[in-house]
Biopython code that builds the backbone (N, CA, C, O; Angstrom):
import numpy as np
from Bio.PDB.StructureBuilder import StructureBuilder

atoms = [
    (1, "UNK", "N", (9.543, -36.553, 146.458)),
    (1, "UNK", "CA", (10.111, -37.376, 147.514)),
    (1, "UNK", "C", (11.123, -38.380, 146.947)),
    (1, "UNK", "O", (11.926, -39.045, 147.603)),
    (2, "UNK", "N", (10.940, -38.376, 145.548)),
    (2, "UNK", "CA", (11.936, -39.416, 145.000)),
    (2, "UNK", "C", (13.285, -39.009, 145.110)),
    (2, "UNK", "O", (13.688, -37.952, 144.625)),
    (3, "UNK", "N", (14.245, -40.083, 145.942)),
    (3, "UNK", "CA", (15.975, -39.602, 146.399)),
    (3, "UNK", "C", (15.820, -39.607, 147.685)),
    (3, "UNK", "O", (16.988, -39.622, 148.074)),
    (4, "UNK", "N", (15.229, -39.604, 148.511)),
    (4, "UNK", "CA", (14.986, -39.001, 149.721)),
    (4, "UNK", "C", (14.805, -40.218, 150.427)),
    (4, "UNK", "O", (14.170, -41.175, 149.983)),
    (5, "UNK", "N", (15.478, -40.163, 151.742)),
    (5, "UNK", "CA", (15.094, -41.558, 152.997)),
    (5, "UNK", "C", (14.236, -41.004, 153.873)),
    (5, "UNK", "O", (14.303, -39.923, 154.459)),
    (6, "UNK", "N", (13.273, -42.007, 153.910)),
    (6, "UNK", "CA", (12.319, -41.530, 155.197)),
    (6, "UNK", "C", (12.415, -42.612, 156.127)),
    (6, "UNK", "O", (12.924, -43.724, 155.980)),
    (7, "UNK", "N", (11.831, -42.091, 157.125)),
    (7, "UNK", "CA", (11.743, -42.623, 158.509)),
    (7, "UNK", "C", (10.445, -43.189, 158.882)),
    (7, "UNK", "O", (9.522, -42.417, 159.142)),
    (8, "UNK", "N", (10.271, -44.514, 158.937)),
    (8, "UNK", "CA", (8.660, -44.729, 159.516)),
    (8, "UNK", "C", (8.366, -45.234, 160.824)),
    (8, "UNK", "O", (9.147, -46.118, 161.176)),
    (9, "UNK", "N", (7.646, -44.996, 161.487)),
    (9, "UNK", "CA", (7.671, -46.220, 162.510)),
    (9, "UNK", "C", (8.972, -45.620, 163.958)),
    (9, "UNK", "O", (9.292, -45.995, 165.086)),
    (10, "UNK", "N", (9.320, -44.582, 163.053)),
    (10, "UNK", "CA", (11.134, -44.367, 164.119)),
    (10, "UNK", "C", (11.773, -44.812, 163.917)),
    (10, "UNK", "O", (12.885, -44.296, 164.039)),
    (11, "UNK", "N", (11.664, -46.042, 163.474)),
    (11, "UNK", "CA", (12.836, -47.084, 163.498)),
    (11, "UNK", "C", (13.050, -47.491, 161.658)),
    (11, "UNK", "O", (14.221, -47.672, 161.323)),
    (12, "UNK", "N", (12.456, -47.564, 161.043)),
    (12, "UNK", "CA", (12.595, -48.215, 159.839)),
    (12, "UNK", "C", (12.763, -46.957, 158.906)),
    (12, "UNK", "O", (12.298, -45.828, 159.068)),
    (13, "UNK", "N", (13.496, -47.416, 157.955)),
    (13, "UNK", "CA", (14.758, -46.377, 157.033)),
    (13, "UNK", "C", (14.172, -46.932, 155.692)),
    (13, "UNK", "O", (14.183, -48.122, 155.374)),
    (14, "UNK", "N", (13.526, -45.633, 154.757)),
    (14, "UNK", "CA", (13.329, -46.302, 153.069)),
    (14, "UNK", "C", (14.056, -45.722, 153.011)),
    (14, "UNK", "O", (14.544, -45.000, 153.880)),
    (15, "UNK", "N", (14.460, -45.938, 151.518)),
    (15, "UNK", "CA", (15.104, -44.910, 149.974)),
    (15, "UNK", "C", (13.793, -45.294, 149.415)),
    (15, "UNK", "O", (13.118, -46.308, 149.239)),
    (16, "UNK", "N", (13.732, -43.826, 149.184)),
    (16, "UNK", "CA", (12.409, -43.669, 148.062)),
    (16, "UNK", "C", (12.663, -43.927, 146.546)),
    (16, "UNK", "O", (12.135, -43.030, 145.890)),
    (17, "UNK", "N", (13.292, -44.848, 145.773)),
    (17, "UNK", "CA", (13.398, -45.244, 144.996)),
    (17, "UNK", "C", (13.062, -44.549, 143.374)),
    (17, "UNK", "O", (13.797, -44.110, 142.489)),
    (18, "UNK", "N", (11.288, -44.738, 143.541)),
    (18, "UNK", "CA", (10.583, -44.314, 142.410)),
    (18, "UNK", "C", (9.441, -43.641, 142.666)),
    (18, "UNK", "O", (9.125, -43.886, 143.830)),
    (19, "UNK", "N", (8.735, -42.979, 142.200)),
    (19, "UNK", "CA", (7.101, -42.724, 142.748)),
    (19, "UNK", "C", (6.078, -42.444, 141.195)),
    (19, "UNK", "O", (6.584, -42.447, 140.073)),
    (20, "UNK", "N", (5.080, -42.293, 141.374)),
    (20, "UNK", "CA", (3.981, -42.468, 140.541)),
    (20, "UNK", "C", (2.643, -41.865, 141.032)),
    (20, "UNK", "O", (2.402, -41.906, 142.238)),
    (21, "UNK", "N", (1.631, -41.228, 140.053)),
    (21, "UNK", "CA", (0.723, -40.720, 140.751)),
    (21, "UNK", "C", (-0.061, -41.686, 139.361)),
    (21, "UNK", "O", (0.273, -41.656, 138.177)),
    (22, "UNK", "N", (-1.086, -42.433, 139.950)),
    (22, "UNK", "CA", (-2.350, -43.095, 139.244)),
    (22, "UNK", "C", (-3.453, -43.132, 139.911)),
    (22, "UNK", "O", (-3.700, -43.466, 141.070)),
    (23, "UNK", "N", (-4.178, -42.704, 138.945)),
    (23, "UNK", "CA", (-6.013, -42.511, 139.889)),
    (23, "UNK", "C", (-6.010, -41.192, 140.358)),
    (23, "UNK", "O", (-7.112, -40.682, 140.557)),
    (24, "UNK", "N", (-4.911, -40.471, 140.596)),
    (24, "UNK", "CA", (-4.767, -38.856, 141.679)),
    (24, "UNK", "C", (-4.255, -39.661, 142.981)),
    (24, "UNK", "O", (-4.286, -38.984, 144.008)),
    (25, "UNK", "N", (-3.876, -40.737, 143.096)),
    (25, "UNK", "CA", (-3.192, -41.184, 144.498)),
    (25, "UNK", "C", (-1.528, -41.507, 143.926)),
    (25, "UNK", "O", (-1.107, -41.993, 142.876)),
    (26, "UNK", "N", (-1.040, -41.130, 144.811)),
    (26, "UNK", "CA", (0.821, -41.162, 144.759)),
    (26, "UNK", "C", (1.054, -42.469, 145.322)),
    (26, "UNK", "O", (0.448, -43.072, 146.208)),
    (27, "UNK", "N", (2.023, -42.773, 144.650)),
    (27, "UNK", "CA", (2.738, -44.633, 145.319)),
    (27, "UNK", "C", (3.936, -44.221, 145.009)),
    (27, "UNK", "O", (4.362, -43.601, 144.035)),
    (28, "UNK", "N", (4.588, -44.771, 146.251)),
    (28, "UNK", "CA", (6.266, -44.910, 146.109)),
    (28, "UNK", "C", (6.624, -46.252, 145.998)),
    (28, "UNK", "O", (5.781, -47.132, 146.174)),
    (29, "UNK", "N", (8.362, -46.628, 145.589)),
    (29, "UNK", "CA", (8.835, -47.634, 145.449)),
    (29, "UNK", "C", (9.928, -47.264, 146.690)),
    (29, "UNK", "O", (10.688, -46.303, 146.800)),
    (30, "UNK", "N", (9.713, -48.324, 147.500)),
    (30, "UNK", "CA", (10.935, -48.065, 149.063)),
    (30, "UNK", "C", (12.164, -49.179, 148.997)),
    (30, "UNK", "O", (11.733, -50.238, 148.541)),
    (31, "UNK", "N", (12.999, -49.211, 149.192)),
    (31, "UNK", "CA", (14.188, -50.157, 149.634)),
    (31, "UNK", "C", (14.188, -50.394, 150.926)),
    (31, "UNK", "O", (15.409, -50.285, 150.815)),
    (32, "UNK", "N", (14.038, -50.594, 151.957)),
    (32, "UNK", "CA", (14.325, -50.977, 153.144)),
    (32, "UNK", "C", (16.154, -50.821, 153.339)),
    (32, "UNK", "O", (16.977, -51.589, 152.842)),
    (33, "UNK", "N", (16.469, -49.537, 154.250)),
    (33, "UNK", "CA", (17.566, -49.637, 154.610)),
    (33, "UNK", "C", (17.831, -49.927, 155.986)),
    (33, "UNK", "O", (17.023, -49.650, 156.872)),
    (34, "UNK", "N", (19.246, -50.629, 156.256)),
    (34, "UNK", "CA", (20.039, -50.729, 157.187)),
    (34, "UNK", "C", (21.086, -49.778, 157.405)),
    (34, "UNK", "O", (21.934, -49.695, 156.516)),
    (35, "UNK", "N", (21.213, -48.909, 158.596)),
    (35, "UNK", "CA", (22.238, -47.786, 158.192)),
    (35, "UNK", "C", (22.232, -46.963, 157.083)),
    (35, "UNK", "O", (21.122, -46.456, 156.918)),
    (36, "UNK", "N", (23.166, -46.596, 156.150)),
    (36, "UNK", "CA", (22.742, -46.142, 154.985)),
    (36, "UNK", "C", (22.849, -47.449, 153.609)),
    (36, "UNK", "O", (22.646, -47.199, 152.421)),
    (37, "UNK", "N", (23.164, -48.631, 154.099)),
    (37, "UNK", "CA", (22.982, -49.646, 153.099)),
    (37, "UNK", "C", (21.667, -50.095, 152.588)),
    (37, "UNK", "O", (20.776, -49.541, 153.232)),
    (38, "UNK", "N", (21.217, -50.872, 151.695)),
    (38, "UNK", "CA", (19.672, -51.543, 151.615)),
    (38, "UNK", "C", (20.495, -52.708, 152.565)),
    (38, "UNK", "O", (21.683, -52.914, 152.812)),
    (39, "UNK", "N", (19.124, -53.393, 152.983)),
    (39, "UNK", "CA", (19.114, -54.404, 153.759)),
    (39, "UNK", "C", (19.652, -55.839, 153.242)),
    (39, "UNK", "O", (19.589, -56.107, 152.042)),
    (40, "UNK", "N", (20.050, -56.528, 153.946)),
    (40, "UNK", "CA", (20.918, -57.920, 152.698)),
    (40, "UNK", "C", (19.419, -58.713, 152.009)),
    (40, "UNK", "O", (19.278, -59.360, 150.972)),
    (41, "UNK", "N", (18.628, -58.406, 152.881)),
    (41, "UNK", "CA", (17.597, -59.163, 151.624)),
    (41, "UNK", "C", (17.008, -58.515, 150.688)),
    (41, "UNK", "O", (16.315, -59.092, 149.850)),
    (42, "UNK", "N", (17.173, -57.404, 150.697)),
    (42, "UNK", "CA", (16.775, -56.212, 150.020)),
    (42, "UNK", "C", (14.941, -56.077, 149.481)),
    (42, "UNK", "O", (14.370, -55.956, 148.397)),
    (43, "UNK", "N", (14.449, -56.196, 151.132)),
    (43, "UNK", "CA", (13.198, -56.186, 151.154)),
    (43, "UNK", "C", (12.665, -54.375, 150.669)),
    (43, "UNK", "O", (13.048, -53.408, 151.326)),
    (44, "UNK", "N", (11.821, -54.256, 149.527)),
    (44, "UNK", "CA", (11.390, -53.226, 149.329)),
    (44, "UNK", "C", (9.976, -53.276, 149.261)),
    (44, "UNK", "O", (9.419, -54.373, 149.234)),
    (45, "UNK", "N", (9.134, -51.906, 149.221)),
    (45, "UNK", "CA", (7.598, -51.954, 149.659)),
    (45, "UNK", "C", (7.053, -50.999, 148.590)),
    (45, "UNK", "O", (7.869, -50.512, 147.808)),
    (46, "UNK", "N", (5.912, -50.719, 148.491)),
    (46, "UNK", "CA", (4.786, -49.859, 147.881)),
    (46, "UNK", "C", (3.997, -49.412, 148.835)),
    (46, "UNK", "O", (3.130, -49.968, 149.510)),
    (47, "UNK", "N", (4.518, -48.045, 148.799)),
    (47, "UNK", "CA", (3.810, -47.188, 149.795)),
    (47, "UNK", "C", (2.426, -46.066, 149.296)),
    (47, "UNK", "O", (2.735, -45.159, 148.525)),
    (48, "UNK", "N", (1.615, -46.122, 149.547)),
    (48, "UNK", "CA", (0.338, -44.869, 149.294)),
    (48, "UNK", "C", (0.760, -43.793, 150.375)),
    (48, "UNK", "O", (0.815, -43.847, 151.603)),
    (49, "UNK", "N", (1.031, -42.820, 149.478)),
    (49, "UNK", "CA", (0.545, -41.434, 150.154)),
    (49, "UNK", "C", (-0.643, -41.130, 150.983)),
    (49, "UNK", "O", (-1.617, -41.235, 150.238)),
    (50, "UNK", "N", (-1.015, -40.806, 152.166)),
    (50, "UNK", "CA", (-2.336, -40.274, 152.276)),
    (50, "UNK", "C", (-1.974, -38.715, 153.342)),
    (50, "UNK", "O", (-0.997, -38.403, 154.023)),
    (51, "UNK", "N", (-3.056, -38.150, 153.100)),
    (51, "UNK", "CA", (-3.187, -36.595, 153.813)),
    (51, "UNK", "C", (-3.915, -36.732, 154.548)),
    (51, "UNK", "O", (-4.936, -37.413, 154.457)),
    (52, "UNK", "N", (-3.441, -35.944, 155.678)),
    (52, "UNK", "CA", (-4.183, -36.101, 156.900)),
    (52, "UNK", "C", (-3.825, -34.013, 157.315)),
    (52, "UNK", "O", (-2.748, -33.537, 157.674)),
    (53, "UNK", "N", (-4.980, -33.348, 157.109)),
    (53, "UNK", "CA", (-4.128, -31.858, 156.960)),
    (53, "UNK", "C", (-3.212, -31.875, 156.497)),
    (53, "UNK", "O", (-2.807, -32.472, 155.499)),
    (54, "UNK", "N", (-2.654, -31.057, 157.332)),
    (54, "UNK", "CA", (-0.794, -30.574, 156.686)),
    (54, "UNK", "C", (-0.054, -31.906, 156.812)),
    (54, "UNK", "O", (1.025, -31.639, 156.283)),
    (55, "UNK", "N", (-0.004, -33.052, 157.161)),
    (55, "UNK", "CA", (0.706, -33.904, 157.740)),
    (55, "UNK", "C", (0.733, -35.322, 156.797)),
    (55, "UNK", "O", (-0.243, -36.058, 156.945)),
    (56, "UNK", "N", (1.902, -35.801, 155.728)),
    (56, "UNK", "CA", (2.337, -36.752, 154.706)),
    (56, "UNK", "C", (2.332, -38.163, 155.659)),
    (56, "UNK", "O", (2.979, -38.295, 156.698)),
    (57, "UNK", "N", (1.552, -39.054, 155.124)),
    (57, "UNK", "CA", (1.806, -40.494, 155.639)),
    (57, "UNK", "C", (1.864, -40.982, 154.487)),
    (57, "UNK", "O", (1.378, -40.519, 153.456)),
    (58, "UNK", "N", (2.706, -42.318, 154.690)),
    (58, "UNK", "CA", (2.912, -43.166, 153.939)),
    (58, "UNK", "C", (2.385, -44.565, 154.714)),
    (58, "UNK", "O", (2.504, -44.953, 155.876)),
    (59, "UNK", "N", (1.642, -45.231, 153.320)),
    (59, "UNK", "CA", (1.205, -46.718, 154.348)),
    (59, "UNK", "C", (0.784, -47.963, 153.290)),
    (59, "UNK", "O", (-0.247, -47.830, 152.631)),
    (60, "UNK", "N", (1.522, -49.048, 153.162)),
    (60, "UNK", "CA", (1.890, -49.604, 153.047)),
    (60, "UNK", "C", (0.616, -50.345, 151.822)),
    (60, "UNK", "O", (0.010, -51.318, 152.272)),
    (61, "UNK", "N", (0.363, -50.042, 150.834)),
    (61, "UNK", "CA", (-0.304, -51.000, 149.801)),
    (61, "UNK", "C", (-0.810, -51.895, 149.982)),
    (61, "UNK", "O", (-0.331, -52.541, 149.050)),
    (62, "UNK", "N", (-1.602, -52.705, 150.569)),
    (62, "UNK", "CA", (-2.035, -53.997, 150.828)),
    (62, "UNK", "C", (-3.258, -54.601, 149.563)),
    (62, "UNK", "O", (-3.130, -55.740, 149.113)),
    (63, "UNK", "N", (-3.905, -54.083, 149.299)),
    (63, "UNK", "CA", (-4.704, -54.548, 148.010)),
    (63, "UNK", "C", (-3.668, -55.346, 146.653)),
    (63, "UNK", "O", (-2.921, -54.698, 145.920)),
    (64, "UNK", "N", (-3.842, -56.682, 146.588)),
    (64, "UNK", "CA", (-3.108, -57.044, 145.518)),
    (64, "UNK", "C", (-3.295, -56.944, 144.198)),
    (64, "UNK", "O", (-2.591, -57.503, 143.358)),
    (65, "UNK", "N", (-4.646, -55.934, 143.877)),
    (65, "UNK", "CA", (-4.930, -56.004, 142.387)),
    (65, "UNK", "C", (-3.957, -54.117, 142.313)),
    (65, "UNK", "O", (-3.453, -53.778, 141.243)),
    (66, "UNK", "N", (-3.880, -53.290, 143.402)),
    (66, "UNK", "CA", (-3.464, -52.467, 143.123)),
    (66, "UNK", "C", (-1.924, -52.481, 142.956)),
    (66, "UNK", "O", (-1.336, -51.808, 142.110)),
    (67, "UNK", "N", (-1.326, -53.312, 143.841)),
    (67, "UNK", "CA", (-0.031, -53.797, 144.170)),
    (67, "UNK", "C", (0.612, -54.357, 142.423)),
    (67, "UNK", "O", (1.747, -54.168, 141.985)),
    (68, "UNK", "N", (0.085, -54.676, 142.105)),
    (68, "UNK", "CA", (0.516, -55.877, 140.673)),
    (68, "UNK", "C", (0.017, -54.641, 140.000)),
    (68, "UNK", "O", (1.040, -54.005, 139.744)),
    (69, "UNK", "N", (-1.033, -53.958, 139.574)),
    (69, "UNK", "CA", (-0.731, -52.566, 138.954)),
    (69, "UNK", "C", (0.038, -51.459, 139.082)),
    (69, "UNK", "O", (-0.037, -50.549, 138.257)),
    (70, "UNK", "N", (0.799, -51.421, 140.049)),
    (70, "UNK", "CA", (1.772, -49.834, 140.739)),
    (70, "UNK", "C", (3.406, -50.716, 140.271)),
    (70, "UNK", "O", (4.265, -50.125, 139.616)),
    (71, "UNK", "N", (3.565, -52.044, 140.708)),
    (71, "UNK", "CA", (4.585, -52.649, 140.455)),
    (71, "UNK", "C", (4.741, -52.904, 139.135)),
    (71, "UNK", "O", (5.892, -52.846, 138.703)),
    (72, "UNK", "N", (3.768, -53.201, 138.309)),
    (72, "UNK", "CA", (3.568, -53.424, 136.502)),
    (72, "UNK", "C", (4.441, -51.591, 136.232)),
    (72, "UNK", "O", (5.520, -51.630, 135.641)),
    (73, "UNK", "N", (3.990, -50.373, 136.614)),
    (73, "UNK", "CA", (4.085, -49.268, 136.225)),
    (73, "UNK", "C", (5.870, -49.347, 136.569)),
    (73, "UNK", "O", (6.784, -49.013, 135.815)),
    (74, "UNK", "N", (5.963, -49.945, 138.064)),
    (74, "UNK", "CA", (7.739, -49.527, 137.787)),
    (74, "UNK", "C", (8.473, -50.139, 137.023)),
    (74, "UNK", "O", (9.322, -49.519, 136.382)),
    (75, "UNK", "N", (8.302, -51.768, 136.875)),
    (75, "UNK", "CA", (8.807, -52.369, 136.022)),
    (75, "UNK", "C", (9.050, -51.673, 135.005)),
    (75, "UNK", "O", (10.210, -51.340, 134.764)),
    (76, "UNK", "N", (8.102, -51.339, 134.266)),
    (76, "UNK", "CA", (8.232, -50.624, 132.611)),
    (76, "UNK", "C", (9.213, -49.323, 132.832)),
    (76, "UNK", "O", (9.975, -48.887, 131.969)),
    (77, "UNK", "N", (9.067, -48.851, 133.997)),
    (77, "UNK", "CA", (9.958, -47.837, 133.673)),
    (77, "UNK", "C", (11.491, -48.315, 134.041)),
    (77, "UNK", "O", (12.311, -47.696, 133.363)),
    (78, "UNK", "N", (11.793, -48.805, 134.509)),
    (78, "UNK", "CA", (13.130, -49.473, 134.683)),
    (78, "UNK", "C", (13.294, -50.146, 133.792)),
    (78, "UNK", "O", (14.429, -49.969, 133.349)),
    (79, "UNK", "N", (12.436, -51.279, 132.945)),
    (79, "UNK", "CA", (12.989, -51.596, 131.618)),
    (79, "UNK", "C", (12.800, -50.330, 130.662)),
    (79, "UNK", "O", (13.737, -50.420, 129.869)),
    (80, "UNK", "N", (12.281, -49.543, 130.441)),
    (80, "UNK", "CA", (12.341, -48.108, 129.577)),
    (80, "UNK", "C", (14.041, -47.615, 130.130)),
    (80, "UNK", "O", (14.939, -47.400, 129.316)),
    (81, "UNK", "N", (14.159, -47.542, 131.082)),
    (81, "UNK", "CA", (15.626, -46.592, 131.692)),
    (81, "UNK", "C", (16.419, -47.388, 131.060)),
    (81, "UNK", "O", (17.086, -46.951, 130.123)),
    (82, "UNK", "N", (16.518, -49.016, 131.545)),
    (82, "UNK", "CA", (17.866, -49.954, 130.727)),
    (82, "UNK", "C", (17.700, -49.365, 129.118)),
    (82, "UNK", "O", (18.548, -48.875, 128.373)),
    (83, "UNK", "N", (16.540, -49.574, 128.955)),
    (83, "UNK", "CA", (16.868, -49.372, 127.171)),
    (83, "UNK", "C", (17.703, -48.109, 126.843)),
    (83, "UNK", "O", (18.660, -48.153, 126.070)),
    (84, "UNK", "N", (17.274, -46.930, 127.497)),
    (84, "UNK", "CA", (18.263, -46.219, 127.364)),
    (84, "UNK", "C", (19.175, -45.826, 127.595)),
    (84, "UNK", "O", (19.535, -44.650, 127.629)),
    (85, "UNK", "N", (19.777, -46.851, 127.818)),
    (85, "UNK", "CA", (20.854, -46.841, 128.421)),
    (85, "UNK", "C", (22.155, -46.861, 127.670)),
    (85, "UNK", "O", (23.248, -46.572, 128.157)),
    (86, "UNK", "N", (21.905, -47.257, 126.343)),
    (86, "UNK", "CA", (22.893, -47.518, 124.518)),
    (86, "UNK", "C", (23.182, -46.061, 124.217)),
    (86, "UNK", "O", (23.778, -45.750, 123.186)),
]
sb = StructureBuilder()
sb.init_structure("model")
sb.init_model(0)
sb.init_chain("A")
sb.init_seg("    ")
for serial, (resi, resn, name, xyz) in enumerate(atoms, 1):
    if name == "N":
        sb.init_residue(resn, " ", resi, " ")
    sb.init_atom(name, np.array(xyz, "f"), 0.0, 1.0, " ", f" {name:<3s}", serial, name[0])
structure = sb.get_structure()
């Protein structure tokens, strides 16, 4: 799903940013878009995967010990990407 804009709600527009699977559960990193821009405050979220049958939801992280662990994981990889960036 990483590259990809989804639609939630009908109305609300991510860019799927980054994603991660820890524990066997998937988390994304979202941007909040406007049109095809990010939003001027550039509010972004941590989304959990969950299955429901055939049918992908995404919903919204609320636990803060998991939140500060899924966000610790992107950090490092975005400082890993700058580094290689020489």
């Amino acid at each position: 799903m990483k590259g990809k804009v989804v639609t939630l709600d009908e109305t609300e527009r991510w860019y799927i940013c980054e994603e991660t699977v820890q524990n066997g559960n998937k988390y994304y990193l979202g941007l909040e878009l406007a049109g095809n821009e990010p939003t001027e405050d550039g509010k972004s979220c941590i989304f959990k995967e969950e299955k429901e049958g055939d049918n992908i939801y995404l919903v919204e992280e609320t636990d803060p010990e998991i939140f500060k662990y899924i966000t610790s994981v992107f950090i490092k990889r975005l400082m890993e990407a700058v580094d290689n960036l020489d």
